[in-house]
MARVODREN-816108 format. One line per 3 residues: number of its first residue (from 1); their letters; for each residue x, y, z of C-alpha. Coordinates in steps of 0.1 Angstrom, whole numbers, plus 5000, padded with zeros to 4 digits. Layout:
<rs>
NUM> A> X/Y/Z ~ ...
</rs>
This chain:
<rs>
1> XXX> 5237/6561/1278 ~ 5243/6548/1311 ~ 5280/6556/1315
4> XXX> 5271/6589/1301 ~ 5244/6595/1323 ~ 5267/6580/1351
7> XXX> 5294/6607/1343 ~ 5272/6635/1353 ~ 5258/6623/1380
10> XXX> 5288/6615/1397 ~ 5296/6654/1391 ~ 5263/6662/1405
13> XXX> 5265/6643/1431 ~ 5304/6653/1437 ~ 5286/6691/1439
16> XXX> 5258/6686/1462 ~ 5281/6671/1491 ~ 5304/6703/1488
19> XXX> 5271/6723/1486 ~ 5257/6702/1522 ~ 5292/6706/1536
22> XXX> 5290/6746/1538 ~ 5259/6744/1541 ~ 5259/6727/1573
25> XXX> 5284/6755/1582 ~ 5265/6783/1570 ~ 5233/6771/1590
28> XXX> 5245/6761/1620 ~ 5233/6790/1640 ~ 5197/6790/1622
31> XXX> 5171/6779/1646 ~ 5146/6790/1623 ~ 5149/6748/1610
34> XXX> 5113/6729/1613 ~ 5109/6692/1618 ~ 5087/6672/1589
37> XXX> 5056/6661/1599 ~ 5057/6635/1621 ~ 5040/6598/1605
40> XXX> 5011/6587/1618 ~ 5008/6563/1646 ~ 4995/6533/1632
43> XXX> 5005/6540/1596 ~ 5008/6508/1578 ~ 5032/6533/1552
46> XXX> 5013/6522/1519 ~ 5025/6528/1484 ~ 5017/6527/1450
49> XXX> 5043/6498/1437 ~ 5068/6501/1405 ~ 5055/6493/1372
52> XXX> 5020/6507/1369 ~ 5005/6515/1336 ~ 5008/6556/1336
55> XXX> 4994/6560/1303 ~ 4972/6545/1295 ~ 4957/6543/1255
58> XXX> 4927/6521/1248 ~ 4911/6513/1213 ~ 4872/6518/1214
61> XXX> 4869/6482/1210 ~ 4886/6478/1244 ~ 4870/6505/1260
64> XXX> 4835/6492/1250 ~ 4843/6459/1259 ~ 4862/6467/1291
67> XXX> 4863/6503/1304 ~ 4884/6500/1337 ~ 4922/6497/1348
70> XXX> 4945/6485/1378 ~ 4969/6503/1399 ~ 4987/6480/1425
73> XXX> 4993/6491/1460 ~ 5016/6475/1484 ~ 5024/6475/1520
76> XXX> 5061/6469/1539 ~ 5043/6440/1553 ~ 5021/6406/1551
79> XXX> 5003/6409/1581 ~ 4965/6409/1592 ~ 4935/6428/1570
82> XXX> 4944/6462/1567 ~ 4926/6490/1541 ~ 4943/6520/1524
85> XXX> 4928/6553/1518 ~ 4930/6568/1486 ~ 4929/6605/1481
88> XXX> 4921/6618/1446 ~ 4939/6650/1436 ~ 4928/6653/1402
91> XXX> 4907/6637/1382 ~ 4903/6655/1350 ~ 4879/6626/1330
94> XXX> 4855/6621/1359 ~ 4868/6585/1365 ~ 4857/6567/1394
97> XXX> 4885/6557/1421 ~ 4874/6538/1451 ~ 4878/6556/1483
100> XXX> 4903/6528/1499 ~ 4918/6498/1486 ~ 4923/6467/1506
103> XXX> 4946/6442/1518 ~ 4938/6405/1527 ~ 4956/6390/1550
106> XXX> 4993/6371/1541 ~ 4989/6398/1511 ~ 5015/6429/1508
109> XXX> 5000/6437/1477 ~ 4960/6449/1466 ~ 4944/6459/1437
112> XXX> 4928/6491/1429 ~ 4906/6490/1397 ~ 4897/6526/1381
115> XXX> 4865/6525/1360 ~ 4876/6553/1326 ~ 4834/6548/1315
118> XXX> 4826/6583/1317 ~ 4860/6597/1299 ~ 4851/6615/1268
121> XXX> 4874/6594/1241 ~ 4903/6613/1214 ~ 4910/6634/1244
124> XXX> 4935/6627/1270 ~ 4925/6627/1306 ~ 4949/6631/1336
127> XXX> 4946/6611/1367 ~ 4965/6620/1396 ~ 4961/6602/1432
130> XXX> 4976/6600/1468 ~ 4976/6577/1498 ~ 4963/6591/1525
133> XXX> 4984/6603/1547 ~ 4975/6587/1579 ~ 4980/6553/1558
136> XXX> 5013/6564/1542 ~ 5053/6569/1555 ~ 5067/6594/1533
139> XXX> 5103/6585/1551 ~ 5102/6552/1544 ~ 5126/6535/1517
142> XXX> 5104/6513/1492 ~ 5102/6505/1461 ~ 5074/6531/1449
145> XXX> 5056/6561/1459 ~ 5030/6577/1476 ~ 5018/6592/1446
148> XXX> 5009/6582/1414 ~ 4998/6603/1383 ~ 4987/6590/1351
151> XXX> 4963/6593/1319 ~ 4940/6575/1298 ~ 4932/6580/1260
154> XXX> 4903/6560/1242 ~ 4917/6564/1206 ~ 4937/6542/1179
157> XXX> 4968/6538/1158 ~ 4958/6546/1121 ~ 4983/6542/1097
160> XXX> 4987/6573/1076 ~ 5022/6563/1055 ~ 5027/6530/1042
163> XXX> 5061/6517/1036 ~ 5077/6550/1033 ~ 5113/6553/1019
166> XXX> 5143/6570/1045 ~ 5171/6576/1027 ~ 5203/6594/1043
169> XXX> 5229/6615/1025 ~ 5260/6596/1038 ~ 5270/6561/1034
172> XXX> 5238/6542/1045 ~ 5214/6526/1027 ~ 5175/6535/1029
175> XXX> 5154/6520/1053 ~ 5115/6514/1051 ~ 5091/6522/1078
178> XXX> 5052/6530/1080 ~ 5038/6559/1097 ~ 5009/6557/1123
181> XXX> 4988/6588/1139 ~ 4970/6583/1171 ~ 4935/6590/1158
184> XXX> 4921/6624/1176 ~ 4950/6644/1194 ~ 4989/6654/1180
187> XXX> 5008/6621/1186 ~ 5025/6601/1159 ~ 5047/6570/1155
190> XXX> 5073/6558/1133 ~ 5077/6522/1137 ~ 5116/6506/1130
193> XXX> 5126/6546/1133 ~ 5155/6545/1105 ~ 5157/6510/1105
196> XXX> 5164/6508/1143 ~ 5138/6484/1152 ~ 5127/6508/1181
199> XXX> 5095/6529/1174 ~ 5099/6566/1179 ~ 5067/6581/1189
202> XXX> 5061/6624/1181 ~ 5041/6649/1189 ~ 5047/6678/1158
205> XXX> 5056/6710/1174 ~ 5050/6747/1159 ~ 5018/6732/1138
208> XXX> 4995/6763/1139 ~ 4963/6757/1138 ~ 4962/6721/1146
211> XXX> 4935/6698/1130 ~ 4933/6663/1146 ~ 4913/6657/1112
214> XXX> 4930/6675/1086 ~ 4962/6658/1075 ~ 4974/6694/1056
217> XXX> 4976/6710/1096 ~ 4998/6683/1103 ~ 5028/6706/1098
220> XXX> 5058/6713/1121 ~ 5088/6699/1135 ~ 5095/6666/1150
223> XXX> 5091/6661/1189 ~ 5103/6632/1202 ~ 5082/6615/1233
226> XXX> 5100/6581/1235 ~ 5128/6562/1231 ~ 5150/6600/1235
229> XXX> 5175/6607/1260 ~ 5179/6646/1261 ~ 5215/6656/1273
232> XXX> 5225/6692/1289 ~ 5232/6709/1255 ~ 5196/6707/1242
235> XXX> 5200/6679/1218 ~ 5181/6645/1218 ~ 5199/6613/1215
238> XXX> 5179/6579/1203 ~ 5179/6551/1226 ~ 5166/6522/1240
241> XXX> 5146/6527/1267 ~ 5138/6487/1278 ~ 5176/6485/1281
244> XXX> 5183/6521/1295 ~ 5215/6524/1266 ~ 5219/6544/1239
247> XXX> 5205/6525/1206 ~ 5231/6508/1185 ~ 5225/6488/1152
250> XXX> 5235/6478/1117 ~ 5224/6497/1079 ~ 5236/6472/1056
253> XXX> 5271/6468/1060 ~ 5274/6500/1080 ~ 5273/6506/1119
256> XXX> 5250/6528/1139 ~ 5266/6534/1177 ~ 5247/6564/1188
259> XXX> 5228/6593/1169 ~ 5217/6621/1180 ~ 5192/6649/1167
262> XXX> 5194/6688/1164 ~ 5160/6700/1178 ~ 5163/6736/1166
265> XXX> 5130/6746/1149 ~ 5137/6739/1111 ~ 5160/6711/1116
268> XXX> 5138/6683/1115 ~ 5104/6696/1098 ~ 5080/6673/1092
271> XXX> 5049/6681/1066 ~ 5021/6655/1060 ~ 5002/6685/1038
274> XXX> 5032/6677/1013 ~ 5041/6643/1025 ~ 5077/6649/1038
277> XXX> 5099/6646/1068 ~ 5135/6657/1069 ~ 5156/6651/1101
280> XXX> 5196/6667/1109 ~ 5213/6637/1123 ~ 5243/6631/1139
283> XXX> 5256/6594/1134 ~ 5286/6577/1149 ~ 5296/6544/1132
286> XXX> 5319/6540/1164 ~ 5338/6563/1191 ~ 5358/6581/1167
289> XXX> 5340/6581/1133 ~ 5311/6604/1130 ~ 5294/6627/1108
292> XXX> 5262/6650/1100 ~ 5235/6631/1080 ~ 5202/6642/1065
295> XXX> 5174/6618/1070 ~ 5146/6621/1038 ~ 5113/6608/1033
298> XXX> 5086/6615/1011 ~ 5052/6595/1004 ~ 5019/6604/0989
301> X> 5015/6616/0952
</rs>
């Protein structure tokens, strides 16, 4: 995935320096051009640092036993005591966020711990804060941003398909995998997705009428939340998002190098009423050898 990725970006970027270029000569004459805000005096440019937990799912148990959460904010520097202001800019769950967070001295990092208590669990509740701008430096480089958006769900993984049977219509073998449903709202997971080892986790689109509690609404197609790449043609690819590459792996005796999905509505339909899921994929064994494969499974009665 990453020299694919890498290809179109380089085009991109390629494009956007022949777009500034006559741009710059277009606009010369416009004095109409505004200068940003200027940053505070006396802004200690705060952010919120890389690798917060944005979503957020918590089992009752853990919610009863522990209802709160921590965001890290960090500073360009060690020095002296210094406190943050935090602006809320939605708060859907009626969480409570502290107005500042602060920094001890020697420290470029501070915790800011959200109490979830009052969030009504099997819903999902969006969260969505800001540093204050006299305490932030939106010009600055760092590492994070001034922003950070999240949610929390108090639900849990229930497994609804045990040991289910994926069989393809090409030369691999079948693969076994159980299938979980996040207890309340439309998410799903399919753990070792087609004997990948990477869980794909789905929401089921076109499912009319909906019924968190009645397995025979769970009817639609397949809509892939994780582990997908989506490329400019409108087709999802299945890869490994800890490693940022395309998933790769072995069938039996038989090589998986990429594999990508057909999203159209009716290619990959997925019925727990009946018990079945069937998915179009395309599978490369390497660069050159490829083909169309249908992905079945069927459990229940």
């Amino acid at each position: 995935m990453k020299n694919f990725i890498f290809r179109h970006f380089d085009c991109i970027a390629i494009a956007c320096i022949a777009g500034l270029g006559t741009a710059a000569c277009d606009d010369s004459d416009d004095d109409s051009w505004e200068p940003g805000p200027a940053v505070p005096e006396g802004s200690m440019g705060a952010y919120f640092a890389e690798g917060n937990t944005t979503e957020l799912i918590a089992t009752p148990e853990e919610f009863a036993a522990d209802p709160t959460f921590s965001i890290t904010v960090a500073r360009p520097t060690t020095e002296g005591t210094a406190s943050a202001a935090i602006e809320v800019v939605d708060n859907e769950g009626g969480m409570t966020v502290p107005a500042s967070v602060e920094f001890a001295d020697g420290a470029d990092r501070a915790t800011l711990t959200i109490d979830y208590s009052a969030v009504e669990p099997y819903r999902t509740h969006s969260l969505k804060l800001r540093i204050a701008a006299s305490d932030a430096n939106p010009y600055a480089i760092s590492e994070g941003i001034d922003t950070y958006t999240g949610t929390v769900l108090v639900s849990q993984w229930v497994k609804v398909a045990d040991d289910v049977e994926f069989t393809f219509s090409t030369i691999y073998s079948p693969v076994r995998s159980d299938i979980y449903h996040l207890d309340g709202v439309n998410l799903f997971r399919i753990d070792n997705f087609i004997g990948s080892g990477l869980d794909l986790r789905f929401s089921i689109s076109g499912a009319t009428g909906f019924d968190a509690d009645d397995p025979t609404t769970w009817v639609g197609d397949v809509s892939p939340l994780s582990n997908v790449y989506w490329d400019e043609y409108g087709y999802w690819w299945l890869i490994d998002e800890e490693a940022d590459d395309y998933a790769s792996w072995t069938i039996g005796d038989a090589a998986v190098a990429y594999v990508e999905f057909n999203p159209a509505s009716g290619y990959n339909p997925i019925s727990f009423a009946k018990g079945t899921l069937l998915m179009t994929a395309y599978m490369f064994q390497d660069d050159t050898n490829a083909g169309w494969n249908y992905v079945r499974a069927s459990w229940g009665e």
